[in-house]
C-alpha positions, 0 to 999 in steps of 0.5 A: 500500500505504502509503494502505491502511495508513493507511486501515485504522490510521484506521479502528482509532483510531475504532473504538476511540474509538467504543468509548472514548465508548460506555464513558463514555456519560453516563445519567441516572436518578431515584430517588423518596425520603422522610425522616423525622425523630422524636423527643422534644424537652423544652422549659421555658416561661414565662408572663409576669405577667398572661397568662390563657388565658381572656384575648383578649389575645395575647402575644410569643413569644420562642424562645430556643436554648441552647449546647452546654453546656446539651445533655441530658436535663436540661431546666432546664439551660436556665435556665443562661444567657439570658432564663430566669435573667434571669427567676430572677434577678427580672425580669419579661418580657412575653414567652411564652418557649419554651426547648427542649434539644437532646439530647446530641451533637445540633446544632439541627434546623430542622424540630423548632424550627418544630414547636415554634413551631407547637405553641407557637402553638397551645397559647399565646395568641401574638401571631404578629406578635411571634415573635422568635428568640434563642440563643446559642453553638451557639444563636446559630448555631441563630438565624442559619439558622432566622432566615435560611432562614425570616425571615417567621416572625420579627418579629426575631432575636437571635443571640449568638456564632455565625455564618451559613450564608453560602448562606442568603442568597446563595441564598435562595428568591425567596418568602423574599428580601423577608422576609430583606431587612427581618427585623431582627436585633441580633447580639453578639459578644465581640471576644476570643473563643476559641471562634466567632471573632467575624469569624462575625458580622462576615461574616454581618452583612456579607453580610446587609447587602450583600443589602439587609437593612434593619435589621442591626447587630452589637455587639461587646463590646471585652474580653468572650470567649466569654460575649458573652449575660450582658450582652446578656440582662441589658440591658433595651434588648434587650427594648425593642428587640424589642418594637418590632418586629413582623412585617406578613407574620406567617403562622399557626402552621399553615404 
């Protein structure tokens, strides 16, 4: 009697772990789906002295992202910090300089900003081996995951007071991982700032170095704080050093 018991109790326990795996049966399924982005994205640009439209010669491009503080619908609030006000202030650059606004409460959209390349491309007369990339605060953040998630694009990057993605490039995508390991890049930082702690830049330097990146370097300034772009902008070296850069695999502004 006792071995039947057992029998049957055994029997309850599976049917009722049977019944237990049945009700947390793994499925799968797939859902198909599309996005889509729009919008209107003002941008301020300039021509440098001598550029003629008519003209073969082909000129840098540097794209440049602005901060937080410079978000709206007020588009010469770009021309607040970086190399336009350098320009106001005087000096003459060799670049076609394309400076878009983000909207307000906005972050920078990758997709929009290479829109805005292509379409700058396209409608100036770019040397496409000479495309540098420069921002600064939110900016700087900006430069660091277009620069990092699309580095052939770039012949060298600039980002100020921001902070990488780490991901970007511990995972980056096999067609984009040589790019990635010779895109140059100069970061700056103020060693007391209160807003992006500058580790942001120490650490993504680091890991960009650690990855094989061939020309990375990172300048802190002892006592600046948050502002690490008025010197950076207003150092003729930081021209000259993207000047001498170019980008071999450069691809066309349609890609």
């Amino acid at each position: 009697m006792k071995s039947i018991l057992l029998v049957f109790a055994s029997l309850i326990l599976a049917a009722k772990l049977s019944a237990q795996q049945g009700i947390h049966e793994m499925k799968s399924d797939s859902l198909p789906w599309t996005a889509s982005h729009s919008g209107d994205m003002k941008f301020e640009y300039y021509l440098p002295k001598g550029y003629d439209a008519k003209d073969a010669k082909r000129w840098p491009l540097m794209l440049f992202l602005h901060g937080a503080g410079e978000r709206g619908d007020n588009v010469q609030q770009v021309e607040v910090h970086g190399p336009l006000k350098y320009i106001k202030a005087g000096h003459d650059l060799p670049f076609i300089i394309v400076a878009p606004q983000c909207a307000t409460d906005h972050l920078w959209n990758s997709d929009s900003l290479l829109l805005l390349l292509a379409h700058a491309e396209k409608t100036f007369n770019v040397d496409e081996k000479r495309v540098y990339l420069a921002g600064l605060s939110m900016g700087g953040y900006g430069t660091w995951k277009l620069g990092l998630c699309y580095p052939e694009k770039f012949a060298a990057i600039v980002p100020i007071s921001g902070g990488g993605d780490l991901l970007d490039i511990i995972l980056v995508t096999p067609e984009h991982a040589a790019a990635l390991k010779t895109l140059p890049v100069w970061a700056f930082h103020g060693a007391k700032d209160p807003v992006v702690p500058v580790d942001e830049s120490e650490r993504t330097v680091a890991c960009l170095k650690k990855f094989g990146g061939q020309e990375v370097k990172l300048t802190i300034y002892p006592e600046a704080m948050h502002d690490a772009w008025t010197e950076t902008f207003n150092n003729p070296e930081l021209y000259s050093w993207l000047l001498a850069h170019e980008r071999t695999n450069a691809v066309s502004g349609n890609r």
